[in-house]
C-alpha positions in Angstrom: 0.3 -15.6 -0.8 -1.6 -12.2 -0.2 1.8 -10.2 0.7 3.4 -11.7 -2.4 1.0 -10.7 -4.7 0.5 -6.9 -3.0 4.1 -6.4 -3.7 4.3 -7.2 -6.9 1.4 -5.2 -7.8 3.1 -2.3 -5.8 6.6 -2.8 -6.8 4.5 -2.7 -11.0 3.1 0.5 -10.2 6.8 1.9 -9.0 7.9 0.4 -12.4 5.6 1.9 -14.6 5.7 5.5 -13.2 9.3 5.3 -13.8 8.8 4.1 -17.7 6.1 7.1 -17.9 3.3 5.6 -18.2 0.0 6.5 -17.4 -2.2 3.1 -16.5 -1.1 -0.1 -14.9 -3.1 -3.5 -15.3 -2.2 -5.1 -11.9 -3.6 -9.1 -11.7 -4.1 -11.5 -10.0 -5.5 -9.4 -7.3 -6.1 -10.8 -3.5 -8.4 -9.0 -0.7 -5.3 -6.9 0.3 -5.1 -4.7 -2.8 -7.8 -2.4 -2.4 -5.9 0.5 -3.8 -7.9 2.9 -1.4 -5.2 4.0 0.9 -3.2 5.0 -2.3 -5.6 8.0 -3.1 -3.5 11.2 -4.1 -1.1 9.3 -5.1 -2.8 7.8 -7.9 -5.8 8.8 -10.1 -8.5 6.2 -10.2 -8.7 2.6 -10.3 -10.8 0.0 -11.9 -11.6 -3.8 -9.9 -12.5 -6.1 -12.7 -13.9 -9.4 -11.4 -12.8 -9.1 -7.8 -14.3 -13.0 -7.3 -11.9 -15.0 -9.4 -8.6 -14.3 -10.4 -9.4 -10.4 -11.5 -7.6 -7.6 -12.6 -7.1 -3.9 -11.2 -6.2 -1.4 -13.7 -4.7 1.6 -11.8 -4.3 5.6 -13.7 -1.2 7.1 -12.1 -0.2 10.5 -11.6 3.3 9.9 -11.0 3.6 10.5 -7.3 5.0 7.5 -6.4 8.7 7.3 -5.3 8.6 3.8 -4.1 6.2 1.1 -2.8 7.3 -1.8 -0.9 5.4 -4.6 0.6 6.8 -6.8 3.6 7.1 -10.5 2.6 7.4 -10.6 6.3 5.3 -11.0 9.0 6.5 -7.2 11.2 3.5 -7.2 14.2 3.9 -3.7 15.6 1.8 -2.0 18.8 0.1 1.1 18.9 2.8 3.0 21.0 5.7 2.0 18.2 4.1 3.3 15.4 5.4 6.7 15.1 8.9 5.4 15.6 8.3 2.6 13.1 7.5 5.6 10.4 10.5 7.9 11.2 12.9 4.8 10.9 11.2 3.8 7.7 10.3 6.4 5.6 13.1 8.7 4.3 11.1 12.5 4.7 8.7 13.5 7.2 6.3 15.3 5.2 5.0 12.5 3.2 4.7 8.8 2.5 2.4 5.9 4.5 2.8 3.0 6.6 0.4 0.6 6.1 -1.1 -1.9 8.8 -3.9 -4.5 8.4 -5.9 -3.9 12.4 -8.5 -5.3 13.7 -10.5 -2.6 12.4 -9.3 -3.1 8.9 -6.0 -2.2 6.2 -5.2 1.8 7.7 -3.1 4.1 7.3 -0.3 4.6 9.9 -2.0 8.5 11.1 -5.4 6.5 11.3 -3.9 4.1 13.4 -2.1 6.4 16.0 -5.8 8.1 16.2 -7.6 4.8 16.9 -4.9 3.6 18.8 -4.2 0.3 17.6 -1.6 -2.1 16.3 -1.3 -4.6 13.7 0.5 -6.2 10.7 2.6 -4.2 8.6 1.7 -4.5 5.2 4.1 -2.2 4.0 4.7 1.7 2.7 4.8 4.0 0.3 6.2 7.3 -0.1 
């Protein structure tokens, strides 16, 4: 249910930078959108009731290219990571892969410098 609901609040995001607009009201919200990993590519966000259904309301700066979740489980080890991000994102200078580890949601760089795998959540670039 989590993954679902992370890519439809990512894949809203995509849709509303490409209408122009300026804030996005993402809900319902699940433990897996913490928008964190998304600074510099967006403004601020707002968690509104984070303990029932809740709402995140998300100021954009219109960075985003694209956002994509896997609705898939994709396990990936440490070593495969860089790999992983040159066959899925399309420039080399920018963009994230991002893993749920035992030490929490990271970043793909963060992961390489702890050296651990996990669950692909998904990227952005």
């Amino acid at each position: 249910m989590g993954r679902r609901i992370l890519n439809d609040a990512l894949r809203s995001m995509v849709n509303a930078e490409r209408r122009g607009k300026a804030m996005v009201e993402l809900k319902p919200i699940s433990t897996l959108i913490w928008l964190k990993f998304l600074i510099g590519y967006i403004k601020d966000f707002q968690v509104y009731d984070p303990h029932r259904v809740g709402r995140i309301t998300v100021e954009l700066q219109g960075r985003i290219n694209d956002c994509k979740a896997l609705t898939h489980r994709k396990d990936i080890k440490a070593r495969d990571l860089e790999a992983y991000r040159l066959q899925t994102l399309p420039t080399h200078q920018w963009g994230y892969v991002v893993i749920t580890t035992p030490d929490g949601v990271l970043d793909h760089e963060e992961a390489i410098k702890k050296n651990v795998g996990g669950q692909v959540l998904g990227y952005f670039h």
